[in-house]
N, C-alpha and C positions, 0 to 999 in steps of 0.2 A: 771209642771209649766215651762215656759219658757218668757224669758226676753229679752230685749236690752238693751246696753249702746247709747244713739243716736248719731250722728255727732255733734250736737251743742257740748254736754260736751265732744266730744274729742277735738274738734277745742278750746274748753273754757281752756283743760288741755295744748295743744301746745301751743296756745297763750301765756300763762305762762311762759313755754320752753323759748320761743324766747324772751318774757322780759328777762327773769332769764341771758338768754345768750348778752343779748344786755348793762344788767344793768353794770354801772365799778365797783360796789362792789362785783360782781364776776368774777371766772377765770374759763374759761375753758377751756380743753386743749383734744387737737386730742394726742392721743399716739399708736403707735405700738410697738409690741411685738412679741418674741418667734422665738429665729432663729435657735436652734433646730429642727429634725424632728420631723414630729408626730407621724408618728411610719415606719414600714418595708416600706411603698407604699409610704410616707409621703400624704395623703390623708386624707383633711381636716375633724375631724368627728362635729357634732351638737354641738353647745353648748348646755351645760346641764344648766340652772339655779339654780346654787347652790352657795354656801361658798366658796366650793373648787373651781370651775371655774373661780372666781372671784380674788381669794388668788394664783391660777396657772397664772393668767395673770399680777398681779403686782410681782412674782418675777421673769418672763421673760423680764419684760418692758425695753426696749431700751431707744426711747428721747418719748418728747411730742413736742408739738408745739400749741401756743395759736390760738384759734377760737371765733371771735368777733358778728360774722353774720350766723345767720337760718333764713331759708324762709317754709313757705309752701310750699308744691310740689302733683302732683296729676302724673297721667300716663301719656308716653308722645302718643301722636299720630300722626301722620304725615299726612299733606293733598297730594294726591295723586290722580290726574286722573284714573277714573277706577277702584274706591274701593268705597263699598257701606256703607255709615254711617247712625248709627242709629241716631233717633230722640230720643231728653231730655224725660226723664218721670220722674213720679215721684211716681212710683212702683217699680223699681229693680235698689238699689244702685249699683249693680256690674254691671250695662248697661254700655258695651265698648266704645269706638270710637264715643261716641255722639260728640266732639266737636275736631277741630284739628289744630295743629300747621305751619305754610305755610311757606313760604323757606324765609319770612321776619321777622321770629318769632311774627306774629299775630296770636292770640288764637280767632277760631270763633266756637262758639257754634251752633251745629245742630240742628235746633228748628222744622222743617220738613224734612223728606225725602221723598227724588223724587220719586213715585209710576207711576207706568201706568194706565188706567183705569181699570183696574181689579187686579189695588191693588198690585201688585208686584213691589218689593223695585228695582230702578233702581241705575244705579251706578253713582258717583259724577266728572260730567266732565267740570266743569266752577270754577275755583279757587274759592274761597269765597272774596280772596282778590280785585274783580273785582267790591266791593261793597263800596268798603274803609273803611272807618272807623268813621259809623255814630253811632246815640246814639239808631237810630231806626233797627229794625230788616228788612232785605231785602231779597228777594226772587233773583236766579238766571234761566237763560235757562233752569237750566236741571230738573225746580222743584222743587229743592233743596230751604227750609228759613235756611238763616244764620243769626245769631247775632253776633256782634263786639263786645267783654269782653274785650282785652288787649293787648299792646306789650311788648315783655319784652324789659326791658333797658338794654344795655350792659352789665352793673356791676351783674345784676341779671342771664343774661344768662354766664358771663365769670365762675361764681360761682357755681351757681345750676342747670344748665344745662346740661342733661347727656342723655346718650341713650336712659335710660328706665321713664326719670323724667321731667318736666318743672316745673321752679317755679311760681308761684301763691301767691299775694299777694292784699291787699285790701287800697287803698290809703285814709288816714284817716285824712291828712290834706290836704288845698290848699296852704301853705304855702310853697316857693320857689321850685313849680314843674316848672320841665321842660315841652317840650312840648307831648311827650312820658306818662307821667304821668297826665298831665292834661288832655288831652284826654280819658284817661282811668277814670279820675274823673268824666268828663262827662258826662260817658256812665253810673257810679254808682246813679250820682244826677238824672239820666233821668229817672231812671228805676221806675217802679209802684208798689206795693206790691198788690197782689192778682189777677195776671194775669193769664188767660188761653192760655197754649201755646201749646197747641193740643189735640187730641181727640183718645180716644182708641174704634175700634168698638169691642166691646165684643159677639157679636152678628151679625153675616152678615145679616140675614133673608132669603127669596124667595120670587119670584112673582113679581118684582119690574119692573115697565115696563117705569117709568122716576122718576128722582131723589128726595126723598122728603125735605119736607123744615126743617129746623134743628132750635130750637127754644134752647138759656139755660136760667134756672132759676138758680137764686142764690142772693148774697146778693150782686154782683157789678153789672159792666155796661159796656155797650159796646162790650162784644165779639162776634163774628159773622165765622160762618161757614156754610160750602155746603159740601154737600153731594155728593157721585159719586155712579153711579151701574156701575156692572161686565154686561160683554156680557151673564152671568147666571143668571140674575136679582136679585144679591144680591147687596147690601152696600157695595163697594170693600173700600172707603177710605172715612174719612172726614177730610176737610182741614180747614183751617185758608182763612176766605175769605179775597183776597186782592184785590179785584176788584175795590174799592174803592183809588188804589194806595197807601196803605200801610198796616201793617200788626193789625189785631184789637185784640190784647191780650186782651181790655179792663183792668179793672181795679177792684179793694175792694175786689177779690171773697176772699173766706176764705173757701166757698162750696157753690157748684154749682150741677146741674143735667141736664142732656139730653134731650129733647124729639123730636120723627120726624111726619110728618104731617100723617104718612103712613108706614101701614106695620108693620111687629113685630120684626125688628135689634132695636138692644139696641147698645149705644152710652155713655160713659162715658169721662168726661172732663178731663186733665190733668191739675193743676195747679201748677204755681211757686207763693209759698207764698210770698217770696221777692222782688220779682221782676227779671227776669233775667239779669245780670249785677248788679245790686246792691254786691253782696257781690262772688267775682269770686269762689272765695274757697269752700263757699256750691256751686255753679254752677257747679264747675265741682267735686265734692266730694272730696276734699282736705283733708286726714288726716293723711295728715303725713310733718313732718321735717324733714328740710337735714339740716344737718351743712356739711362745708367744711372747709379744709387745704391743701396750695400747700406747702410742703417743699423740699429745692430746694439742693442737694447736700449730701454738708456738712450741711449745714443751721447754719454757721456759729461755727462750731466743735459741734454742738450738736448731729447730725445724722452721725451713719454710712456709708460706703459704700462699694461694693463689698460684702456684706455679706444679707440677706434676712430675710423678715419677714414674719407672719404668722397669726396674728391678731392685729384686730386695735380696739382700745377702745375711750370710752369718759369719761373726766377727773374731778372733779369740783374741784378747789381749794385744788390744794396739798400744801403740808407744804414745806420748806426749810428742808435738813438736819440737817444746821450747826447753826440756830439761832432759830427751832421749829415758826416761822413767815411762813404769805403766801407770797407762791412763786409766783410773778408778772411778771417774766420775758416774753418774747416773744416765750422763747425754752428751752430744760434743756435736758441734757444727765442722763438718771436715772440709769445709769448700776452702779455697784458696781465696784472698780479699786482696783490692784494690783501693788504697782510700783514696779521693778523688777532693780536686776543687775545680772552680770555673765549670760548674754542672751547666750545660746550655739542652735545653729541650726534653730532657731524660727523664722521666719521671716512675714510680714506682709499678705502673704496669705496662709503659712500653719497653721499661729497659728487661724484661723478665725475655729470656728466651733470643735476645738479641745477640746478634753475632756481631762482636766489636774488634776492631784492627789498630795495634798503634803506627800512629804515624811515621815514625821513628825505626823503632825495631821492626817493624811490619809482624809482630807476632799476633794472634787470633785467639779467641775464646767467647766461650758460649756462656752469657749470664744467666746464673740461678736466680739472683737477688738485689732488689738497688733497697739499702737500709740507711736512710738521711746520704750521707757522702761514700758510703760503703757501696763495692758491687763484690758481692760473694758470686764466682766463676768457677766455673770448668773450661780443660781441654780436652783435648781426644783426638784418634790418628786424623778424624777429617780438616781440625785446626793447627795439628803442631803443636809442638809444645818449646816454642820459643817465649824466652822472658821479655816479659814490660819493660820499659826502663821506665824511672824513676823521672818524673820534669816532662815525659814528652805526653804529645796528646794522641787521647784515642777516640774512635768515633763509630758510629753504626754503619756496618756496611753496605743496608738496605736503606738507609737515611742519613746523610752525612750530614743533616742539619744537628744530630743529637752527635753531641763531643761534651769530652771533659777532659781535664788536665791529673796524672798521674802522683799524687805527692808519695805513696807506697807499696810496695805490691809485697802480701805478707803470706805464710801458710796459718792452714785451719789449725784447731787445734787437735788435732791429731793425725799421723803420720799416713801418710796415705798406702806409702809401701814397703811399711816395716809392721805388718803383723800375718795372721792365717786368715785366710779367705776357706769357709769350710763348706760353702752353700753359697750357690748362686740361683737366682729366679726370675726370668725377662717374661713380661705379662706387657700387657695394653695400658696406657698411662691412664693414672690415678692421681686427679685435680686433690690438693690439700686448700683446706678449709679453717679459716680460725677458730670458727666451733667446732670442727672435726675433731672425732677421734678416732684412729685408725684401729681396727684390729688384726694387727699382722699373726699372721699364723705360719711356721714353717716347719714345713713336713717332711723329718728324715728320715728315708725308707731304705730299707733291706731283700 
């Protein structure tokens, strides 16, 4: 027996996400972690989905940083003279490069590709952007039909915009758009539900010695296609006729069928249930969310620097330490601190990464940070997580000339293991920098 989950209920589950994340009665927070190696190669391995993966990344946790905005996001793909895109169907979700991104960040959806007369994909050499940015679908020189989905707006591309991603989103009021957004509304109000926006020949046939006439049945109206033969007298392509000066998706189908006046090539219809442009997100298969965080520095003493991380998570609503309340703040430094006196030899970049022992309790921990008399620390299974005492001394394990004396050992400010861990993410360590700014990106997919 075999199943799907479909895109609507994953779009219906992110949708969620991005309330959840939008709503002010919750918090969530970008955090990174673990500045430890991960082992001999330091070579990031899988995360496992478990307890323990989950319990290893909150006692590494460095700061968090709050994250207010998710977008939809889909692949990115760049428009490119000279690269051949496929045309939308609506058989195979993993179809690539059907629609592309242009150096004005305009998203135009592939509705034809340019063919020859026998039917070979040719390549995309007339920008899309050469059509502007109407509600209707427009054919170019090389063949090529494009449709105009969207631009993005600055705040959406400063954000969610990355190599591998664009964001994608569905304008749901008309209220105080600009002009960037109202266009793109436009283009959603214009769209028709039940269009054909191309044809699959399944079937070339033989013997075709002029083109036959292409009839569809269904339960709309209005579409309209021609047919072509190959110099071998087959059915090389059937197109969207636009001889009429524009392009006839027609309208209502919900299912439709082929039929041609001649000959035995079979012809099957593609359609968009919603209308192309109506809803961008199924147009280009949108399932997944990014949230973003830039923290910049210090990020106001919450973040480390000159020392490196190694996984980044996503946070929902951690508690405070000191009051068991949620923590609303902007940023939080999570590490555990040590205040220290009688500092001997230790200084701000050898004690970074040191593995210190007290003498006393013989308990172990991995330092993130020596801040004046402060050392903000981590544990984790390879140290234990036995307590400091308070009065006794600790020292480096790899140099016992650096000691210092114990006066407090406190938690961060906030809870390590009293909140949802919703996202976890082990990469290769990433050196932080005082003029650094990070731009974390996290990618929830379906």
């Amino acid at each position: 027996m075999t199943a799907i989950v479909t895109n609507d209920i994953k779009r219906q589950l992110l949708e969620t996400l991005t309330s959840d994340v939008a709503d002010s009665a919750n918090y969530y927070y970008i955090g990174i972690a673990k500045s430890d190696q991960w082992n001999a190669t330091d070579a990031a391995p899988n995360v496992v989905n478990s307890e323990k993966s989950i319990r290893d990344f909150r006692s590494s946790l460095q700061s968090v940083i709050r994250t207010t905005d998710a977008s939809f996001v889909a692949a990115r793909y760049n428009w490119s003279s000279g690269t051949i895109y496929n045309a939308y169907t609506d058989t195979n979700v993993t179809n690539t490069n059907y629609y592309a991104l242009t150096a004005n960040n305009r998203v135009y959806l592939c509705v034809q590709q340019g063919k020859n007369s026998n039917g070979v994909a040719q390549t995309s050499t007339v920008n899309p952007e050469t059509i502007g940015t109407p509600t209707a679908a427009k054919a170019t020189s090389d063949g090529y039909i494009w449709k105009y989905l969207f631009t993005l707006t600055a705040n959406n591309a400063n954000k969610f915009l990355s190599a591998n991603f664009i964001p994608v989103s569905k304008v749901d009021s008309a209220v105080g758009l600009g002009a960037i957004l109202q266009t793109q509304l436009d283009v959603q109000q214009a769209a028709d539900s039940g269009q054909i926006v191309g044809f699959r020949v399944t079937k070339a046939g033989t013997g075709y010695t002029s083109a036959p006439t292409v009839t569809i049945h269904g339960d709309g109206v209005n579409a309209k296609a021609i047919a072509s033969i190959s110099d071998a007298g087959n059915i090389s392509k059937v197109e969207l006729d636009d001889s009429a000066n524009g392009i006839p998706f027609g309208s209502g189908y919900s299912y439709a069928s082929v039929t041609l006046s001649s000959g035995s090539a079979e012809v099957s219809p593609i359609i968009s249930a919603l209308g192309l442009g109506r809803d961008p997100r199924a147009d280009l298969n949108a399932t997944s969310v990014m949230l973003n965080a830039k923290p910049n520095g210090l990020q106001e003493g919450a973040f480390i620097v000159k020392n490196d991380f190694r996984q980044i998570g996503l946070i929902k609503n951690p508690q405070k330490t000191a009051t068991d309340s949620d923590f609303t703040d902007t940023q939080a430094m999570a590490l555990r601190k040590l205040t220290l006196s009688s500092i001997t030899n230790f200084d701000s970049d050898n004690a970074r990464d040191a593995l210190i022992v007290g003498d006393t309790s013989g308990a172990k921990a991995f330092v993130d940070d020596l801040r004046g008399s402060v050392f903000h620390y981590h544990q984790n299974d390879s140290t234990g997580f036995k307590l400091f005492e308070a009065g006794e001394q600790i020292s480096d394990v790899n140099n016992g000339s650096r000691t210092a004396t114990i006066d407090a050992d406190s938690d961060g400010t906030i809870k390590l293991f009293d909140n949802q861990i919703l996202y976890i993410e082990n990469r290769a360590a990433v050196v932080r920098d005082i003029a650094q700014t990070e731009d974390i990106k996290i990618i929830v997919q379906l």
